[in-house]
N, C-alpha and C positions, 0 to 999 in steps of 0.2 A: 578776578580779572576776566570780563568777556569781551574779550576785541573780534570784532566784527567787521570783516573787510568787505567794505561796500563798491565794487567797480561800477556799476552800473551809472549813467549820464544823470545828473537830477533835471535836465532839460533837452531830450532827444530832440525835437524841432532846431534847436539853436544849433547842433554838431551838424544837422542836413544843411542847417541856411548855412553852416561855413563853408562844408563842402561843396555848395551850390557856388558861395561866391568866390573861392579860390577858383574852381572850374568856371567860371567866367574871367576872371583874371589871367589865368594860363591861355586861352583861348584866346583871349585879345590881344594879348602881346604875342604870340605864334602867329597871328592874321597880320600885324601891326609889321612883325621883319620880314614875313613873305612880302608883305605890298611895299616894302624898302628895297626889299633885292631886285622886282620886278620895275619900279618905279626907279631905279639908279644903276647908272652902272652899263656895262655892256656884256650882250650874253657871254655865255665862258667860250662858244666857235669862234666866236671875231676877238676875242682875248687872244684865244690861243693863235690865230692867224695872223694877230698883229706881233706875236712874239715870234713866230716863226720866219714872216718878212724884216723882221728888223735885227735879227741874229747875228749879223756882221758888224753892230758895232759891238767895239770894243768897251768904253765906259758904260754904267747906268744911266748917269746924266741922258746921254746921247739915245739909249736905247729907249728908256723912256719918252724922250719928246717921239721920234720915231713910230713910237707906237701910240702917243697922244694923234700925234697927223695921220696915220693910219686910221683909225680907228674914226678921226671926226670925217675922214676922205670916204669910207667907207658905210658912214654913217643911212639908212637908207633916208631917202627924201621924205616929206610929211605936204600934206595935201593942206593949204592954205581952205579954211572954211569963209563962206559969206555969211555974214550978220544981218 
């Protein structure tokens, strides 16, 4: 009985191409929820400012819009472009 235990890859190129395309994978989906956090949402100071101005309601309901009209009042303005 000679068992012979063979670890070694019998295609080393093919184990790089995968670790090449998982690290692009990773990488695009990490760029992909940065540009969703940056593109939606409002930064977390005017979050926290809008909870802080609206602390005297009592429901969620209520705090929530609150801080919905906060937030679009506070909104800064955007400069109309010409075409």
């Amino acid at each position: 009985m000679n068992a012979k235990l063979n670890f070694a890859s019998p295609m080393p190129t093919l184990t790089v191409a995968t670790a090449a395309l998982a690290t692009v994978i990773a990488t695009s989906i990490l760029w992909a929820v940065v540009i969703l956090f940056q593109s939606r949402g409002a930064p977390m100071e005017r979050i926290a400012a809008a909870e802080r101005a609206c602390a005297q309601h009592a429901y969620p309901s209520e705090r929530a819009a609150c801080m919905n009209e906060w937030l679009a009042a506070s909104k800064p303005g955007t400069i109309a472009r010409r075409e």
